[in-house]
NUTOR-123974 format. One line per 3 residues: number of its first residue (from 1); their letters; for each residue x, y, z of C-alpha. Coordinates in steps of 0.05 Angstrom, whole numbers, plus 5000, padded with zeros to 4 digits. Last residue first. Layout:
NUM> A> X/Y/Z | ...;
END
This chain:
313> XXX> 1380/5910/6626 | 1395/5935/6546 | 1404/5867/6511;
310> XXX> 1467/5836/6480 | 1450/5784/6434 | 1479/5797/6367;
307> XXX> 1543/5836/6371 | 1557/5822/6443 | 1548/5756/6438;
304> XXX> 1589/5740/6385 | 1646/5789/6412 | 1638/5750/6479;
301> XXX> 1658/5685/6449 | 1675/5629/6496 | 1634/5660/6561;
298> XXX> 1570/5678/6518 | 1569/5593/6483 | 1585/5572/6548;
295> XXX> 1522/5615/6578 | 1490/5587/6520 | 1497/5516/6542;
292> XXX> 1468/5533/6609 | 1412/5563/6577 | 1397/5517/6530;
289> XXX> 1405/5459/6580 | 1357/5492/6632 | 1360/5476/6708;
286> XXX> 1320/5432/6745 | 1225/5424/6747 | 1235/5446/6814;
283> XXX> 1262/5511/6806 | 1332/5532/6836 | 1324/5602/6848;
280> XXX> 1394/5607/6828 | 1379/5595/6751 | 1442/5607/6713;
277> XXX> 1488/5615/6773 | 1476/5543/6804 | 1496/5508/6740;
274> XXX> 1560/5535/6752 | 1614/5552/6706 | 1675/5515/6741;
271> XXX> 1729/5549/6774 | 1795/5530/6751 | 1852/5561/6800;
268> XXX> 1905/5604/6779 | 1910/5638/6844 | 1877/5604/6907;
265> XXX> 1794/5612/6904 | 1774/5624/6979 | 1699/5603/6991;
262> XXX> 1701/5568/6920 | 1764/5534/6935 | 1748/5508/6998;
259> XXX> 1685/5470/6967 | 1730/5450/6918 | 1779/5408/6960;
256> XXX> 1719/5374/6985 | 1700/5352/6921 | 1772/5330/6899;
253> XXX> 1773/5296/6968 | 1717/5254/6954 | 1730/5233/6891;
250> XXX> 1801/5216/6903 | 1765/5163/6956 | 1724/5140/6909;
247> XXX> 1646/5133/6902 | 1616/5072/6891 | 1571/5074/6961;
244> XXX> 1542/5138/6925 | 1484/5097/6897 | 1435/5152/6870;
241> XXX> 1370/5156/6893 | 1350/5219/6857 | 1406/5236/6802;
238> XXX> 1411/5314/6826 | 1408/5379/6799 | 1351/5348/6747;
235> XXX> 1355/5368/6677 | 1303/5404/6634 | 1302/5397/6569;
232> XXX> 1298/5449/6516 | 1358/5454/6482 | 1364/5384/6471;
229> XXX> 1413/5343/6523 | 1492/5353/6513 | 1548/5328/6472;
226> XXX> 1619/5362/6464 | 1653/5327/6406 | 1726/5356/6399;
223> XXX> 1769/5349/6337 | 1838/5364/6338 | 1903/5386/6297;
220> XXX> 1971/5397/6313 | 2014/5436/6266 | 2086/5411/6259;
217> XXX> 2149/5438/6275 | 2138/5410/6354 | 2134/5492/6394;
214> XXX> 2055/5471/6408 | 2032/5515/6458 | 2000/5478/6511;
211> XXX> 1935/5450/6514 | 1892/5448/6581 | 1851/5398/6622;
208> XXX> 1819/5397/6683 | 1762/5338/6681 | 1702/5338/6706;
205> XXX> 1686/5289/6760 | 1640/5228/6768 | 1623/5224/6830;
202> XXX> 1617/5288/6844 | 1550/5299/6864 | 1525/5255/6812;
199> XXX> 1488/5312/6781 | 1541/5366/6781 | 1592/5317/6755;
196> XXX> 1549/5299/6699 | 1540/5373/6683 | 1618/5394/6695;
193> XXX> 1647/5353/6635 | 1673/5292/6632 | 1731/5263/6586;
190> XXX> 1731/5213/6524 | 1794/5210/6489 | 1782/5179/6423;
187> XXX> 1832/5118/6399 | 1865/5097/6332 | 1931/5116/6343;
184> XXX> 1945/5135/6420 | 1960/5213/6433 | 1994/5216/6511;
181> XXX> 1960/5262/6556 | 2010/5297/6594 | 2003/5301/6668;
178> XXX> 1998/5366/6706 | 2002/5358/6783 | 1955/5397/6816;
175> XXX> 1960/5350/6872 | 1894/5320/6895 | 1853/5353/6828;
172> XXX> 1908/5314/6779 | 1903/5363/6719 | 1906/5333/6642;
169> XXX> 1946/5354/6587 | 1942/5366/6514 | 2004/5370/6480;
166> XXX> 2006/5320/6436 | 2028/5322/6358 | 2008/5249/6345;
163> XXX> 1932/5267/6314 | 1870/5285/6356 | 1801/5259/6369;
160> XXX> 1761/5284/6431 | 1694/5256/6463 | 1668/5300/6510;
157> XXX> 1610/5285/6553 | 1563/5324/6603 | 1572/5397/6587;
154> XXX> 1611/5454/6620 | 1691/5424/6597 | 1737/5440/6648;
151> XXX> 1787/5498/6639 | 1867/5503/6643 | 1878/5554/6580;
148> XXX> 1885/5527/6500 | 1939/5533/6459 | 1990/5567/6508;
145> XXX> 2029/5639/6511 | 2101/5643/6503 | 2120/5567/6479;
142> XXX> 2170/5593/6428 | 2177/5581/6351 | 2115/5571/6348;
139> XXX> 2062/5501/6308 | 1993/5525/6285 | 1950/5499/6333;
136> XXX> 1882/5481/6285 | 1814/5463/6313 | 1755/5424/6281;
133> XXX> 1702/5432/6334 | 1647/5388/6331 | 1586/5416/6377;
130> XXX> 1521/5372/6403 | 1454/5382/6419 | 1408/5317/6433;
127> XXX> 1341/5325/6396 | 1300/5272/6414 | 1309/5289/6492;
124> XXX> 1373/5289/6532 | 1340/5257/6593 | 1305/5202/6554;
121> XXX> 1379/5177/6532 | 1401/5189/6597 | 1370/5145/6629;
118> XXX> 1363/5080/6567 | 1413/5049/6605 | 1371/5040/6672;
115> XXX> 1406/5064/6724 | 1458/5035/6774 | 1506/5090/6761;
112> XXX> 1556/5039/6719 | 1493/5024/6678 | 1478/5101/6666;
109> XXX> 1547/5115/6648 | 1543/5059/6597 | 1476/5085/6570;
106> XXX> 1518/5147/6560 | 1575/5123/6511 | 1524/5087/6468;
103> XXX> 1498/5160/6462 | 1565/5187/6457 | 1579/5135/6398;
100> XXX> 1510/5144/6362 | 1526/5231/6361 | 1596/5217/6336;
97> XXX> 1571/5175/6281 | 1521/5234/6263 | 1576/5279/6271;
94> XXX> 1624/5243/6221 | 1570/5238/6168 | 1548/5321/6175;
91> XXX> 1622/5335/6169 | 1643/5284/6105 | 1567/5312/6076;
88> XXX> 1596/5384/6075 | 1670/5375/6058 | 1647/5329/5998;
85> XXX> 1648/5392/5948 | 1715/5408/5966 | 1740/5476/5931;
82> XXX> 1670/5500/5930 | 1652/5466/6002 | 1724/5512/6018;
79> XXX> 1698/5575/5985 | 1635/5579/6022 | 1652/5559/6092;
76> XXX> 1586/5522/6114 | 1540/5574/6168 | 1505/5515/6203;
73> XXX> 1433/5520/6192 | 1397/5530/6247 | 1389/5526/6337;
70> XXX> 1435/5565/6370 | 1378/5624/6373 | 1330/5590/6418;
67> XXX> 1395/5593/6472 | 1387/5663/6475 | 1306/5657/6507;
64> XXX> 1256/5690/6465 | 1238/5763/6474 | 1300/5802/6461;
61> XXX> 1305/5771/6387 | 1253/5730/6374 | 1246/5655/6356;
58> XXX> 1176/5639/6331 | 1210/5609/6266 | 1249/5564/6309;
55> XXX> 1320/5551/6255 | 1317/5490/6203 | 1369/5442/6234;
52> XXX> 1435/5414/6217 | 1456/5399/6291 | 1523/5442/6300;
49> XXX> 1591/5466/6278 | 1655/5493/6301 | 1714/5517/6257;
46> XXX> 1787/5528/6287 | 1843/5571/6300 | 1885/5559/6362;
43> XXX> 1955/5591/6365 | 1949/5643/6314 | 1958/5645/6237;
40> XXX> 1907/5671/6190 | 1918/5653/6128 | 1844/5641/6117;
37> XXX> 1866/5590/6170 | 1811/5537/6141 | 1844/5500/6087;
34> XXX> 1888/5458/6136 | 1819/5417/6167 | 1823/5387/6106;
31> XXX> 1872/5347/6116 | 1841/5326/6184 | 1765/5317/6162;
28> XXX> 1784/5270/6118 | 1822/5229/6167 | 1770/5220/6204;
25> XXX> 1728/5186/6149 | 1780/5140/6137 | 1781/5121/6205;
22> XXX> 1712/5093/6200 | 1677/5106/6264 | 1652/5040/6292;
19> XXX> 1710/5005/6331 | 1758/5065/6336 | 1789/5043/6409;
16> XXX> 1764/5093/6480 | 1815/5120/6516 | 1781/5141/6573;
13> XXX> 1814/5203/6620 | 1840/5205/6684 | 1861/5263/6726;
10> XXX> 1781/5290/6735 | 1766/5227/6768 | 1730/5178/6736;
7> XXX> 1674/5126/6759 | 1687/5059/6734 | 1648/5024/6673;
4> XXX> 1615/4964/6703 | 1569/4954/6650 | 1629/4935/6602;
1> X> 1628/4955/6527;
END
């Protein structure tokens, strides 16, 4: 992989060739990817999973912070590791290989940042946390509602695998424009998320992206990678130092453009979450992972939260 890995804007995504990941392996995870509706048929169903870990025995409900809690066991679908006792190790395998890949993935974005490759790597900590998604979009008869809503991905890296249905679509941030995102065989899309742009002050962006509702006859299947530092580090708001003589023109605009939008947000626009609303005090020391991953985690599935970790203010 080249050092001199370009910037991207948030209208442009990598498509990165299968040299490492065994496709076979992949393909696993697709078929059975079917046995997880429950029967249950709605325009995006799908299965996420984590770090195998043992859970923080000093965490405490209402005392410790949320994002202590993410950390465990994943919670395996009983009667499909019954029905396919590899289901469990085929997971656990493809995340691992996912997990070397976005690391690789990240010393490259540290080289094309004039850093030292190994940057981010001691950033994100031993314990890098990480989410596989293994999402289903049953095919409708008509495209009334859509798959998955214009959003930009919170984290720093997103590595995406998905089959020849299409559908997913990218934003241009000068225009608006939506442009399709054309499935190639063999290839992950890689995209940015809104930490990364956050700390290179835009210059690399994250991406706007959305899935429409998938009207092709044939369920379309995906499996996202969203990698971020350990729960417990600490990341800067800014790269100190930082070369912006590499930034792009696009670049620029795009981040001016949402500076207006902020003051004045125009209908249907994509906000990001904002690492400035978790810890507005900004403390020297940066912002939390675990709790900026968390307040995805609260955002995504409100009934979870509510259920478990809503607290009496």
């Amino acid at each position: 992989m080249s050092a001199s890995w370009p910037p991207c804007s948030s209208s442009r995504s990598l498509a990165l060739a299968l040299h490492n990941v065994p496709l076979a392996l992949i393909t696993v995870v697709l078929i059975i990817g079917e046995e997880f509706t429950n029967n249950q048929v709605d325009h995006r169903e799908q299965l996420q999973f984590g770090p195998e870990q043992a859970p923080i025995d000093s965490f405490q409900p209402s005392i410790s912070p949320d994002y202590e809690g993410l950390q465990g066991p994943n919670q395996w679908p009983v009667s499909t590791v019954a029905l396919l006792p590899g289901f469990q190790p085929c997971i656990l395998d493809f995340m691992d290989q996912l997990e070397t890949l976005s690391q690789r993935l990240m010393d490259a974005v540290a080289l094309s940042l004039g850093l030292r490759s190994s940057y981010f790597r001691d950033l994100f900590g031993k314990n890098p946390y990480y989410r596989l998604k293994c999402a289903k979009y049953p095919s409708v008869k008509e495209a009334a509602t859509i798959g998955c809503g214009a959003h930009k991905d919170t984290g720093f890296m997103t590595v995406l695998f998905q089959d020849m249905v299409g559908g997913l679509q990218g934003q241009d941030p000068g225009t608006g424009e939506w442009m399709d995102t054309k499935p190639v065989p063999d290839t992950f899309i890689v995209t940015m998320g809104e930490a990364i742009e956050k700390m290179t002050d835009g210059l690399y962006h994250a991406t706007i992206h959305r899935v429409l509702n998938n009207t092709s006859g044939q369920d379309r299947y995906s499996i996202p990678f969203f990698f971020d530092p350990a729960l417990n580090a600490r990341i800067p708001y800014t790269i100190d130092n930082l070369d912006m003589s590499a930034q792009l023109d696009f670049a620029s605009t795009a981040i001016e453009k949402s500076d207006e939008e902020e003051e004045n947000p125009a209908e249907g626009s994509v906000l990001g979450l904002g690492i400035s609303n978790i810890e507005p005090s900004r403390p020297k020391d940066g912002w939390s992972s675990g709790a900026h991953v968390f307040e995805t985690v609260q955002r995504c599935h409100p009934e979870v939260y509510s259920r478990w970790y809503n607290r009496e203010q």
